[in-house]
Chimera marker file (.cmm) of the C-alpha trace (Angstrom):
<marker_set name="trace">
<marker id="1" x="-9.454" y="-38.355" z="-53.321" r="1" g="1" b="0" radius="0.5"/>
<marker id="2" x="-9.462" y="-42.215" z="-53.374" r="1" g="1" b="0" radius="0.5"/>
<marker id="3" x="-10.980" y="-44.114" z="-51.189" r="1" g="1" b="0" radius="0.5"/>
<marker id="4" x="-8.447" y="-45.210" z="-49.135" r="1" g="1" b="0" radius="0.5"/>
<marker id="5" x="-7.288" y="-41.228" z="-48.422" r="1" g="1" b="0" radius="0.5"/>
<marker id="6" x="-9.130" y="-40.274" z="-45.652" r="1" g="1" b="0" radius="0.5"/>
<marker id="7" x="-10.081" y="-36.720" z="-45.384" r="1" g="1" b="0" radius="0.5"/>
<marker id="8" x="-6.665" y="-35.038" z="-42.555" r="1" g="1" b="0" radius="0.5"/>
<marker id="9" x="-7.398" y="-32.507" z="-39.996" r="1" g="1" b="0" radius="0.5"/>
<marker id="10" x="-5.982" y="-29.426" z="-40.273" r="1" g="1" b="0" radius="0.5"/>
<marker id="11" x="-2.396" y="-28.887" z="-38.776" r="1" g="1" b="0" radius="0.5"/>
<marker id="12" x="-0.028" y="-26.643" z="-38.410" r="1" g="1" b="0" radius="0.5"/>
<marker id="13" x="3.744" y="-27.222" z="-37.075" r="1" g="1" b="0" radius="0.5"/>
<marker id="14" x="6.748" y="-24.370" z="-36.660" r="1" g="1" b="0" radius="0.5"/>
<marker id="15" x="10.383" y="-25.682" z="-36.576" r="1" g="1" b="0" radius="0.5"/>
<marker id="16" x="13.014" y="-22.323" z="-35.558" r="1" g="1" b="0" radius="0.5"/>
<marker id="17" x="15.994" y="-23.673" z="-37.827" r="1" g="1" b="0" radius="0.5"/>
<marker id="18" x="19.195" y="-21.987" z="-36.938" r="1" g="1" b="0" radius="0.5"/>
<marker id="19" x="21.994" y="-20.577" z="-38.797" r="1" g="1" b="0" radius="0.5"/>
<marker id="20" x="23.638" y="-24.177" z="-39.180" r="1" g="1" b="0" radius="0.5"/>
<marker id="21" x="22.952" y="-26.448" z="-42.695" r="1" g="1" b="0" radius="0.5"/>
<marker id="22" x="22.745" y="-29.381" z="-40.399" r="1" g="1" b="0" radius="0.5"/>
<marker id="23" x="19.500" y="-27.909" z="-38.737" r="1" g="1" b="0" radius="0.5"/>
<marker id="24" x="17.901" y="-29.371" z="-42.617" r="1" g="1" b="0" radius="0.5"/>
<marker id="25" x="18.331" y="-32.452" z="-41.987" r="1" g="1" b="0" radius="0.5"/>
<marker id="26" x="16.696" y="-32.392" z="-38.243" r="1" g="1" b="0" radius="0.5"/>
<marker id="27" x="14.168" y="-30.186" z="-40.403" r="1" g="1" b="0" radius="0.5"/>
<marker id="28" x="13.370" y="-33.192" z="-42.955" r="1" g="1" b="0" radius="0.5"/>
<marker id="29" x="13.499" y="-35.644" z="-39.829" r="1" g="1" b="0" radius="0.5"/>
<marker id="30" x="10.770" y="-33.716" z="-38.135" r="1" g="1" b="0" radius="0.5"/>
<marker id="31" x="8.697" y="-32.780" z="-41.047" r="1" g="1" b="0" radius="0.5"/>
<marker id="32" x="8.768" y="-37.137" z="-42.044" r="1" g="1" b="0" radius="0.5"/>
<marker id="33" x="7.832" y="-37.265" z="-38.014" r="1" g="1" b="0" radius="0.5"/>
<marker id="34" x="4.720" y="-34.728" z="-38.594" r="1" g="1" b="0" radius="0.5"/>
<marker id="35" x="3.609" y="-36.495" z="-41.997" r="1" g="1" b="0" radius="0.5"/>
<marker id="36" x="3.332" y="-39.726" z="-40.366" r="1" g="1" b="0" radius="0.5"/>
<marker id="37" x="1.763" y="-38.803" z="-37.208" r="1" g="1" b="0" radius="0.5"/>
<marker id="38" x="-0.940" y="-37.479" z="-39.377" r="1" g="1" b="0" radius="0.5"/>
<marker id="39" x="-0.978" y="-40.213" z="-41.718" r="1" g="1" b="0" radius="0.5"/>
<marker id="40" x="0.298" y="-38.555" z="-45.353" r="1" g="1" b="0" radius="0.5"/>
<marker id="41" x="3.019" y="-40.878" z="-45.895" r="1" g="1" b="0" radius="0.5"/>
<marker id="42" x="2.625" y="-40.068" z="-49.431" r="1" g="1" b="0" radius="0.5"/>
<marker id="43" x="3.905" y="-36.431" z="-49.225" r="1" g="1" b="0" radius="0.5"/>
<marker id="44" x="7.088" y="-37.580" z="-47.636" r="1" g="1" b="0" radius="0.5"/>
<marker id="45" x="9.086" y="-37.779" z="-50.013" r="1" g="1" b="0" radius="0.5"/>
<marker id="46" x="8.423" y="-34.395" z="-52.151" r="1" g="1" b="0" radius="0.5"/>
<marker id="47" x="7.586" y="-32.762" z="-48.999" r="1" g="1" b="0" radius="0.5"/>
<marker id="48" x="11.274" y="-33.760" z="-47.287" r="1" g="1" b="0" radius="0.5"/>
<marker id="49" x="13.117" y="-32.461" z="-51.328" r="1" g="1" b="0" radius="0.5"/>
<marker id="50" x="11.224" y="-28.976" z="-51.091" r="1" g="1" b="0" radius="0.5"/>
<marker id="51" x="11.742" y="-28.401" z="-47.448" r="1" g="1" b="0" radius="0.5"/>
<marker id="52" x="14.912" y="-29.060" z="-48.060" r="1" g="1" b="0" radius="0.5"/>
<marker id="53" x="16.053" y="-26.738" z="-50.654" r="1" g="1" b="0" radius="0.5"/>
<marker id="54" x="13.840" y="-23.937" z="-49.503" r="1" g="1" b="0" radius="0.5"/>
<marker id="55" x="15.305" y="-24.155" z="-45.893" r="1" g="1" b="0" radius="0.5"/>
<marker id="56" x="18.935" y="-24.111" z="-47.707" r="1" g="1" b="0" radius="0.5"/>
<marker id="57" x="18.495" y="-21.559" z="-49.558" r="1" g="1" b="0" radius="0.5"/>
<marker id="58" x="17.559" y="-19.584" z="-46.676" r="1" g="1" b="0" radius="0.5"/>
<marker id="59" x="20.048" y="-20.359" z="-44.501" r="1" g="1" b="0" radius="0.5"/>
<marker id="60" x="23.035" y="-20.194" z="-47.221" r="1" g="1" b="0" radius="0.5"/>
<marker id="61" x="21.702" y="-16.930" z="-48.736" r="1" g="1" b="0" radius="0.5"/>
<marker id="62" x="21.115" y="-15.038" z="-45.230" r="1" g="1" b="0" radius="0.5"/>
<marker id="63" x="23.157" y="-14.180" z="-42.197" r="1" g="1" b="0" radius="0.5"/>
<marker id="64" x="20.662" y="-15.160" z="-39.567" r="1" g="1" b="0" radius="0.5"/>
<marker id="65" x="18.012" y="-18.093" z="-38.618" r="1" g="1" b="0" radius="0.5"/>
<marker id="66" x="15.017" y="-19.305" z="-40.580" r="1" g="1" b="0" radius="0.5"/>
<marker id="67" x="11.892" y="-20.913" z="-40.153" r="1" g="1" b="0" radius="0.5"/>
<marker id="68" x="10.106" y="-23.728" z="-41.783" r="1" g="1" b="0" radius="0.5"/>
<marker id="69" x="5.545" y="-23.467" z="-40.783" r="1" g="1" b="0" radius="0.5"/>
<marker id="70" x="3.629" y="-26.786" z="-42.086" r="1" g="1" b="0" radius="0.5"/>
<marker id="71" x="0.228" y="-26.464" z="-42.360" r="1" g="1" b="0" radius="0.5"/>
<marker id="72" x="-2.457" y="-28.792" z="-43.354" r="1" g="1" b="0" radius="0.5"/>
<marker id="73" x="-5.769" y="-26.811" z="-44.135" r="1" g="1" b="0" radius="0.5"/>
<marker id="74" x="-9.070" y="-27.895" z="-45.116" r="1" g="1" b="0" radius="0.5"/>
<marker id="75" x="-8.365" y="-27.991" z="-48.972" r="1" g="1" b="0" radius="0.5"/>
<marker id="76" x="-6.675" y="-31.568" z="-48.228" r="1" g="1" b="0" radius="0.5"/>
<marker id="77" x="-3.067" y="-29.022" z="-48.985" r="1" g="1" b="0" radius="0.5"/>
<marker id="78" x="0.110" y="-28.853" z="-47.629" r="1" g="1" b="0" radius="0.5"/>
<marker id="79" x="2.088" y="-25.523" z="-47.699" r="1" g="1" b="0" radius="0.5"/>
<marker id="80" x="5.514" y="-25.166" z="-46.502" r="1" g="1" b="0" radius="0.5"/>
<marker id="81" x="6.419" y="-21.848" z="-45.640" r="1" g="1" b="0" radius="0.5"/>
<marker id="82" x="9.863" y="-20.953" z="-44.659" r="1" g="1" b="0" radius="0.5"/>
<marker id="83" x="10.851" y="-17.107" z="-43.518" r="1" g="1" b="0" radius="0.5"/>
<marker id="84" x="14.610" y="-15.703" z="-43.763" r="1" g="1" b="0" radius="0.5"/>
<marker id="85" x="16.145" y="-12.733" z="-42.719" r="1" g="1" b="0" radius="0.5"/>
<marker id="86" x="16.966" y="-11.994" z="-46.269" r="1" g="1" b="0" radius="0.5"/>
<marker id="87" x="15.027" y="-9.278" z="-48.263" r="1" g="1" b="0" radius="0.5"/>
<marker id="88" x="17.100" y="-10.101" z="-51.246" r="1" g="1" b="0" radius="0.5"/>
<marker id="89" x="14.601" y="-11.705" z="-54.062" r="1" g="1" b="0" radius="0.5"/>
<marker id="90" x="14.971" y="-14.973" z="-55.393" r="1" g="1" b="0" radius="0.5"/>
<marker id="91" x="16.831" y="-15.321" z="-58.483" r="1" g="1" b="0" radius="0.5"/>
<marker id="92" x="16.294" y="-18.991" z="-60.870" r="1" g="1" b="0" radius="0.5"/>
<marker id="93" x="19.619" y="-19.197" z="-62.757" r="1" g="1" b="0" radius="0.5"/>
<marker id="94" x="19.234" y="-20.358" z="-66.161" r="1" g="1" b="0" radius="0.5"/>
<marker id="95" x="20.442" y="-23.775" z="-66.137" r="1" g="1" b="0" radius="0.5"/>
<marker id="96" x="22.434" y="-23.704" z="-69.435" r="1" g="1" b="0" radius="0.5"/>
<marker id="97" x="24.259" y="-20.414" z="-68.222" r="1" g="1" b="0" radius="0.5"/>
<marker id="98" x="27.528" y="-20.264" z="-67.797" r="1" g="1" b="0" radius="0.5"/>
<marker id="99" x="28.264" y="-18.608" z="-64.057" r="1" g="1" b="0" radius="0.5"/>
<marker id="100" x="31.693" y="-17.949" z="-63.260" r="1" g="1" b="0" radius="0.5"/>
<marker id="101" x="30.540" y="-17.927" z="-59.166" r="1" g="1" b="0" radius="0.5"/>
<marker id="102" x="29.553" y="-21.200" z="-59.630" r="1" g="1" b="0" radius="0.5"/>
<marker id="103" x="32.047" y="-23.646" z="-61.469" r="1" g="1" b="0" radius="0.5"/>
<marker id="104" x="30.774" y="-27.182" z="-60.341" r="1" g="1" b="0" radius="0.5"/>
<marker id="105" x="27.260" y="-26.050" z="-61.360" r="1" g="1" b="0" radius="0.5"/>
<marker id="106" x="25.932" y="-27.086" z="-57.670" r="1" g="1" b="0" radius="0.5"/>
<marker id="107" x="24.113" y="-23.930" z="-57.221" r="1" g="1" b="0" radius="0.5"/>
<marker id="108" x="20.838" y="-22.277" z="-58.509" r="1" g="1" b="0" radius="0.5"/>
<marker id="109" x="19.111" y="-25.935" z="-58.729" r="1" g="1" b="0" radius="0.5"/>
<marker id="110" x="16.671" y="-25.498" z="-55.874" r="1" g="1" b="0" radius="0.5"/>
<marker id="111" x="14.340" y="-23.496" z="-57.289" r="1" g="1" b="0" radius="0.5"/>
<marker id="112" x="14.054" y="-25.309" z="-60.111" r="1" g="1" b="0" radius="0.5"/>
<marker id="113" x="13.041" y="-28.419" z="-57.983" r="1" g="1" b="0" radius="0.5"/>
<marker id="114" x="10.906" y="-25.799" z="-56.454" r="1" g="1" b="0" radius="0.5"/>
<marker id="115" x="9.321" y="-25.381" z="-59.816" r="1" g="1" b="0" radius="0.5"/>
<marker id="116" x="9.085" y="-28.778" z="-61.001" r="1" g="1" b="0" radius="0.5"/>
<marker id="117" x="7.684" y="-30.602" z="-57.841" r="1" g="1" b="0" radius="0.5"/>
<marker id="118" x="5.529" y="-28.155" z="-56.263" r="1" g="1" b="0" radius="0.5"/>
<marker id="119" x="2.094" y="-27.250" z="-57.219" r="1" g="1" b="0" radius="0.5"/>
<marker id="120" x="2.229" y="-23.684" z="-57.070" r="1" g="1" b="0" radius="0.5"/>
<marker id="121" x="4.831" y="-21.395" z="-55.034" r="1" g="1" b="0" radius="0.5"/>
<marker id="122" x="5.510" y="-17.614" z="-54.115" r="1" g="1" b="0" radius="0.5"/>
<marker id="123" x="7.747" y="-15.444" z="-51.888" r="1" g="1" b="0" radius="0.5"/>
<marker id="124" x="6.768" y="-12.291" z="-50.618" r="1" g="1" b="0" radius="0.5"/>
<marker id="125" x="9.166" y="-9.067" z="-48.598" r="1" g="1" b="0" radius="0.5"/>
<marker id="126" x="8.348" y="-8.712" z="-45.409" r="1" g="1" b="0" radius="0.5"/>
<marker id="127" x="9.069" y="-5.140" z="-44.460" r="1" g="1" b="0" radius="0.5"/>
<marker id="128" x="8.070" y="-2.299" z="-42.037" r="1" g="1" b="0" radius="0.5"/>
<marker id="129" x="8.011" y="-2.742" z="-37.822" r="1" g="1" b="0" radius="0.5"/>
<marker id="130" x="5.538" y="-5.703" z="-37.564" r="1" g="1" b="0" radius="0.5"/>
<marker id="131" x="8.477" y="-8.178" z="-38.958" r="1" g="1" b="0" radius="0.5"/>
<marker id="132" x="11.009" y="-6.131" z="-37.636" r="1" g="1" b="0" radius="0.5"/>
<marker id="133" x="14.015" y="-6.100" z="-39.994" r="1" g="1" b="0" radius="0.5"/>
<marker id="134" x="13.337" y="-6.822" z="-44.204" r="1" g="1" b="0" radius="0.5"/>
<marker id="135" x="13.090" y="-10.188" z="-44.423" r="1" g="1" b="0" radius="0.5"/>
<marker id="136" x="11.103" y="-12.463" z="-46.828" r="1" g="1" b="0" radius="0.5"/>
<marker id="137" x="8.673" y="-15.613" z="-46.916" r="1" g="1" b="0" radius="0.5"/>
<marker id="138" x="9.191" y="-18.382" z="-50.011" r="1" g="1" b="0" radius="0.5"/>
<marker id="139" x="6.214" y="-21.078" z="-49.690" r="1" g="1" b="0" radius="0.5"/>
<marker id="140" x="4.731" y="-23.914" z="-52.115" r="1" g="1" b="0" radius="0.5"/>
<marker id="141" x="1.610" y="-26.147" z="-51.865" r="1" g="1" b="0" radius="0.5"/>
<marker id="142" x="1.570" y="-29.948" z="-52.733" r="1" g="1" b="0" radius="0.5"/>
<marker id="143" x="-1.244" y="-32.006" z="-52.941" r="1" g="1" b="0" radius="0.5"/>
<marker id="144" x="-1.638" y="-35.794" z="-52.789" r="1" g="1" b="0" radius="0.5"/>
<marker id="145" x="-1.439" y="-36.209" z="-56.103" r="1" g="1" b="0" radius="0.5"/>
<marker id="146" x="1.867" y="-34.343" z="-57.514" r="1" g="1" b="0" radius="0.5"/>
<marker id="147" x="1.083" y="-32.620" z="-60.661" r="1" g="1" b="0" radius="0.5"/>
<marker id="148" x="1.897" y="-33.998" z="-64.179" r="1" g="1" b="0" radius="0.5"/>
<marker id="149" x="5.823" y="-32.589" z="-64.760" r="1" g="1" b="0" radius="0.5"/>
<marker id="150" x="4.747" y="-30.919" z="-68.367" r="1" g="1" b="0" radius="0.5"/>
<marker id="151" x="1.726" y="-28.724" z="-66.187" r="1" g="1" b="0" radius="0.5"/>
<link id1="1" id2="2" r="1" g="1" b="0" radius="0.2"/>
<link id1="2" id2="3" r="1" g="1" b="0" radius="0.2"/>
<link id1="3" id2="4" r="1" g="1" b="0" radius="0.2"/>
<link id1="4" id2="5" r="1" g="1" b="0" radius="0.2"/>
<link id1="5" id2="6" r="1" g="1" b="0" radius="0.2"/>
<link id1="6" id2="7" r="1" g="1" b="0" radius="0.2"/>
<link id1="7" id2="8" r="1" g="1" b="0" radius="0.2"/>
<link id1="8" id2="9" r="1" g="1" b="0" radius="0.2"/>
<link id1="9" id2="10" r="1" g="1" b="0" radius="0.2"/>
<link id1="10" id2="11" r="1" g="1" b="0" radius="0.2"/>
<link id1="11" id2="12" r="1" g="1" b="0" radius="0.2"/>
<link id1="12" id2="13" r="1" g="1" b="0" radius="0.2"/>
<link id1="13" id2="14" r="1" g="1" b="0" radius="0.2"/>
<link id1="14" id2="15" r="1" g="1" b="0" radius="0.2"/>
<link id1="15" id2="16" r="1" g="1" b="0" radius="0.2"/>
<link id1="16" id2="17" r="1" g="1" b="0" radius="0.2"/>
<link id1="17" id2="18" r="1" g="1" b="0" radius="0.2"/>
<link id1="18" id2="19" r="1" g="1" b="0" radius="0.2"/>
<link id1="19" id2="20" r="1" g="1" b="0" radius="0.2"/>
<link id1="20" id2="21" r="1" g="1" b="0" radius="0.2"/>
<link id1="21" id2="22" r="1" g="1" b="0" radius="0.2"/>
<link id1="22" id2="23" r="1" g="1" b="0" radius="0.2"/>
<link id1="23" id2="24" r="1" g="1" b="0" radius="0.2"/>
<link id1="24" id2="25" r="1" g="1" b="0" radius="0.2"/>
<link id1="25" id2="26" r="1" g="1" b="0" radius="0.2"/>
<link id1="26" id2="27" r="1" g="1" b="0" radius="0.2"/>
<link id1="27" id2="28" r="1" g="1" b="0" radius="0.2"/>
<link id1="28" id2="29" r="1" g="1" b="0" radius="0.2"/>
<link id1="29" id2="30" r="1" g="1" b="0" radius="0.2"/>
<link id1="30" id2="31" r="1" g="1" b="0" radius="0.2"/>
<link id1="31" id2="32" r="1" g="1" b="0" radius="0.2"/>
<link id1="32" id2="33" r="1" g="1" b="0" radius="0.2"/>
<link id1="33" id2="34" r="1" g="1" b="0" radius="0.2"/>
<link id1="34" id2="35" r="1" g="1" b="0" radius="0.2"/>
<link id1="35" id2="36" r="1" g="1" b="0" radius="0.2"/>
<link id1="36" id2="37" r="1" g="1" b="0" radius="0.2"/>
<link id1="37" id2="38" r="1" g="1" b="0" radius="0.2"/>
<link id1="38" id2="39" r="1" g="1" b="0" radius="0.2"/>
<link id1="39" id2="40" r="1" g="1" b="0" radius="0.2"/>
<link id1="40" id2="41" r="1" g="1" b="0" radius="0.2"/>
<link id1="41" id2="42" r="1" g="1" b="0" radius="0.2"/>
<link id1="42" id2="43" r="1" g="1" b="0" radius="0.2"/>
<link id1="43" id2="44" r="1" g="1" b="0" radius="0.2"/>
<link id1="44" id2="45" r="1" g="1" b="0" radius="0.2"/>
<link id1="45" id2="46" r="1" g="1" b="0" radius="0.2"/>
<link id1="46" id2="47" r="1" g="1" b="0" radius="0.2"/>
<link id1="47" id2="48" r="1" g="1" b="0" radius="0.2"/>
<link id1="48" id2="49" r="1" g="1" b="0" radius="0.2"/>
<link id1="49" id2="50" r="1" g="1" b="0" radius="0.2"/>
<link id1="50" id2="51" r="1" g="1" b="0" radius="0.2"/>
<link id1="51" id2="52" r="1" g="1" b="0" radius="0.2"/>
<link id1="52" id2="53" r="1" g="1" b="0" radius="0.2"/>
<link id1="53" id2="54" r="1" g="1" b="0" radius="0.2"/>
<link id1="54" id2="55" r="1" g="1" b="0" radius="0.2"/>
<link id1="55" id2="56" r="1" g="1" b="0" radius="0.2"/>
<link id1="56" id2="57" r="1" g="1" b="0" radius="0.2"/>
<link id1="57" id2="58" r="1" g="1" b="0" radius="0.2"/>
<link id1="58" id2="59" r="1" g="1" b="0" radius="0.2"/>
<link id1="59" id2="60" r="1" g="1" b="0" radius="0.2"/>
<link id1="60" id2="61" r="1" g="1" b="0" radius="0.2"/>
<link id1="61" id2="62" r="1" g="1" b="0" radius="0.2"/>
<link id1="62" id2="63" r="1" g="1" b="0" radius="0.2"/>
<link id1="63" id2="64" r="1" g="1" b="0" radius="0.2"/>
<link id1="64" id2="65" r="1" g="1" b="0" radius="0.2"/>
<link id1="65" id2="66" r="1" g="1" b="0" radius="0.2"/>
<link id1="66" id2="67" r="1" g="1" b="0" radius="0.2"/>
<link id1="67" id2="68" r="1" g="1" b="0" radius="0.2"/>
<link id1="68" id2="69" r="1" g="1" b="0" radius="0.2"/>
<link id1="69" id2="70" r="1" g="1" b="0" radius="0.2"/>
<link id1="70" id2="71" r="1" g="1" b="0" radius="0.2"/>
<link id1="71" id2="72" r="1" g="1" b="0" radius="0.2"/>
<link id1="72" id2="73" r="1" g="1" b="0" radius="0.2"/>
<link id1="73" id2="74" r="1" g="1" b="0" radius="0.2"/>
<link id1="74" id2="75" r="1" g="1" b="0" radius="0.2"/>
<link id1="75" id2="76" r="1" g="1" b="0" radius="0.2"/>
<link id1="76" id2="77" r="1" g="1" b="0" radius="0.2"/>
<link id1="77" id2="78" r="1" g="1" b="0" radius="0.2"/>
<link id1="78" id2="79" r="1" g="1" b="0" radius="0.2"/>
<link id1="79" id2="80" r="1" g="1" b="0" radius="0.2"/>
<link id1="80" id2="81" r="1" g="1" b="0" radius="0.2"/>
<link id1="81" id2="82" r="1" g="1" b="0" radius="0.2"/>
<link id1="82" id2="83" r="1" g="1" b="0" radius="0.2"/>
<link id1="83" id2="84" r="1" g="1" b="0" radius="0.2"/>
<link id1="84" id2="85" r="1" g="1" b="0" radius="0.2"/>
<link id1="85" id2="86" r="1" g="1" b="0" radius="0.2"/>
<link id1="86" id2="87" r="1" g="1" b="0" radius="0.2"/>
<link id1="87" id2="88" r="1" g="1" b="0" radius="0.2"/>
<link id1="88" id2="89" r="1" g="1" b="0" radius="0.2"/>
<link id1="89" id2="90" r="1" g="1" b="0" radius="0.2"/>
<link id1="90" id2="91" r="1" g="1" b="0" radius="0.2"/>
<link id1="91" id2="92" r="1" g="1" b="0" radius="0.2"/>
<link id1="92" id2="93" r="1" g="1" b="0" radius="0.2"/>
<link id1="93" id2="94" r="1" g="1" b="0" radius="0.2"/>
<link id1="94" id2="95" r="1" g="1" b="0" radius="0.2"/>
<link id1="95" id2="96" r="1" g="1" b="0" radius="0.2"/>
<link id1="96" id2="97" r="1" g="1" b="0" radius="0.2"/>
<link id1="97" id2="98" r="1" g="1" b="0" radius="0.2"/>
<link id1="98" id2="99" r="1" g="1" b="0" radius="0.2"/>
<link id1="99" id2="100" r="1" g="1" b="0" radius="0.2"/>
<link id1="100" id2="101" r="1" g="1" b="0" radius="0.2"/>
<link id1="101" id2="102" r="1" g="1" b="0" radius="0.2"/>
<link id1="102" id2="103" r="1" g="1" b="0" radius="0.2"/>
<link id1="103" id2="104" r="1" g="1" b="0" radius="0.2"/>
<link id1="104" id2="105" r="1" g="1" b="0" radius="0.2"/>
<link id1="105" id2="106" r="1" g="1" b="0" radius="0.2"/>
<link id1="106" id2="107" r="1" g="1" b="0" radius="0.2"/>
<link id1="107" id2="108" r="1" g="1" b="0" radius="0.2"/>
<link id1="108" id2="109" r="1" g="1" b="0" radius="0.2"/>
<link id1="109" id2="110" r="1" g="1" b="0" radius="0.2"/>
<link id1="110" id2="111" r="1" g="1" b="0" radius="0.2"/>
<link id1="111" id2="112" r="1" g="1" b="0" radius="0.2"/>
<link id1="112" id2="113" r="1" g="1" b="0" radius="0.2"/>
<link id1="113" id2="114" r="1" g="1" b="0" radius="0.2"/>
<link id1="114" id2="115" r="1" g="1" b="0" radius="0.2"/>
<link id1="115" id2="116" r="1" g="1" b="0" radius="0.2"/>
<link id1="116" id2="117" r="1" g="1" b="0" radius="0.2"/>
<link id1="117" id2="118" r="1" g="1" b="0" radius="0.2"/>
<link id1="118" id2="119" r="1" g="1" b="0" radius="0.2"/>
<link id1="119" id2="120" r="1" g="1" b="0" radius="0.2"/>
<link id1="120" id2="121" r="1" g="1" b="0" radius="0.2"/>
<link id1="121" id2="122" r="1" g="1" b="0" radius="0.2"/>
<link id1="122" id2="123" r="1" g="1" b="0" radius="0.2"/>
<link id1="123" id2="124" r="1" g="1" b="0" radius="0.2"/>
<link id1="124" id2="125" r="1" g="1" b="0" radius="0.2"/>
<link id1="125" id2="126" r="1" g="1" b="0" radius="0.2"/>
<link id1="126" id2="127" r="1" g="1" b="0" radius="0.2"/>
<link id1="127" id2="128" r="1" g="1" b="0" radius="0.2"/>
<link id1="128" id2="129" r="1" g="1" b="0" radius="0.2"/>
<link id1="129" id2="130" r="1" g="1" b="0" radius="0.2"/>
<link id1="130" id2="131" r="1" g="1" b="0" radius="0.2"/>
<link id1="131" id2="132" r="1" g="1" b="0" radius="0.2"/>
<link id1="132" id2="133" r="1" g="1" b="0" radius="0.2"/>
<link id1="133" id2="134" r="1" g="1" b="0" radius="0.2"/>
<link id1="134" id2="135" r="1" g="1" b="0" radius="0.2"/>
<link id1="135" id2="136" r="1" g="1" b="0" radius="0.2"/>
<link id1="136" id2="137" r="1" g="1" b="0" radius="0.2"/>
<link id1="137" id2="138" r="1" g="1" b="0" radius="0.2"/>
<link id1="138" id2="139" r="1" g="1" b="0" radius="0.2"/>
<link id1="139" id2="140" r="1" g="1" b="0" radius="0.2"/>
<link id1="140" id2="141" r="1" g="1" b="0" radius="0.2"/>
<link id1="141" id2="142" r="1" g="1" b="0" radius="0.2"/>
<link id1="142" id2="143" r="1" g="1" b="0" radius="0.2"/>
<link id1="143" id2="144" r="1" g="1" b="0" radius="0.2"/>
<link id1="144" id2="145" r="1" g="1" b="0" radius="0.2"/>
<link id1="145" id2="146" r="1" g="1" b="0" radius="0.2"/>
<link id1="146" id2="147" r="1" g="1" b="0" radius="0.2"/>
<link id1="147" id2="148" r="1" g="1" b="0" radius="0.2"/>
<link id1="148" id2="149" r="1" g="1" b="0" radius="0.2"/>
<link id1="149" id2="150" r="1" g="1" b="0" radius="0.2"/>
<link id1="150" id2="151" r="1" g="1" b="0" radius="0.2"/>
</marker_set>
C-alpha cells in the first residue's frame, strides 16, 4: 500500500437488482456512489466493468431477480458477489469458436473480462431449503493494484 492509500474500513452494501437490464446501470451508479463515499476511487472503473457483466449475465441467463453484495474486508479487498436464480453453470465460450446462437459474436465476452480484470473469481450452486430454489453465486476480488494481464 502507498502512502497516500489509507488503510478502508470494512463495508458491506446489497443492491436487489430486478429482472430489467436497465437495473445495471443504476447498479454501476450505486456501486461508483459506494466507492467514493469510502474513498477507493481507484476501483471504479474495474469495479463498475465486472459488476457489470456479472449482473448481466445474471439477469439475461435467468428468469428472475439478482443481487449484487460489495464488501470491503480487512485484507484492503473488494469482492463483488452477485446471486441468480439460475443453477445452470457458467460456461466461457472459446473466443475463436464459431457459435451459430451467436452471429454478431456479442455474447460469451463477460467472463472473459471476468478473467482478465479480476484477481481471482468463483461461482458456487446454491441448493437445498436454506436458499430456497437452485440458484447460484459468481463473485471476484480486486485489489488496488489490478494484477499484471499475463498473471
Amino acid at each position: 500500500m502507498s502512502a497516500t492509500e489509507q488503510d478502508v474500513s470494512p463495508f458491506e452494501y446489497t443492491l436487489h437488482v430486478p429482472h430489467d437490464l436497465r437495473a445495471v446501470r443504476v447498479a454501476r451508479a450505486s456501486l461508483r456512489s459506494v466507492l467514493v463515499a469510502h474513498e477507493l476511487p481507484e476501483l471504479i472503473d474495474r469495479a463498475q466493468l465486472l459488476a457489470s457483466e456479472l449482473l448481466t449475465n445474471a439477469l439475461v441467463h435467468s428468469k428472475g431477480e439478482a443481487d449484487l453484495r460489495v464488501t470491503w474486508s480487512d485484507e484492503q479487498r473488494l469482492r463483488l458477489m452477485v446471486w441468480d436464480r439460475s443453477p445452470a453453470p457458467l460456461v466461457i465460450r472459446d473466443p475463436d469458436a464459431e457459435d451459430a446462437e451467436d452471429a454478431d459474436g456479442e455474447s460469451g465476452r463477460g467472463l472473459h473480462l471476468l478473467t482478465a480484470l479480476a484477481d481471482t473469481w468463483s461461482t458456487f450452486p446454491l441448493k437445498g431449503e436454506l436458499w430456497g430454489a437452485a440458484a447460484k453465486i459468481v463473485w471476484c476480488e480486486i485489489g488496488r493494484t489490478p494484477r499484471p494481464p499475463w498473471g
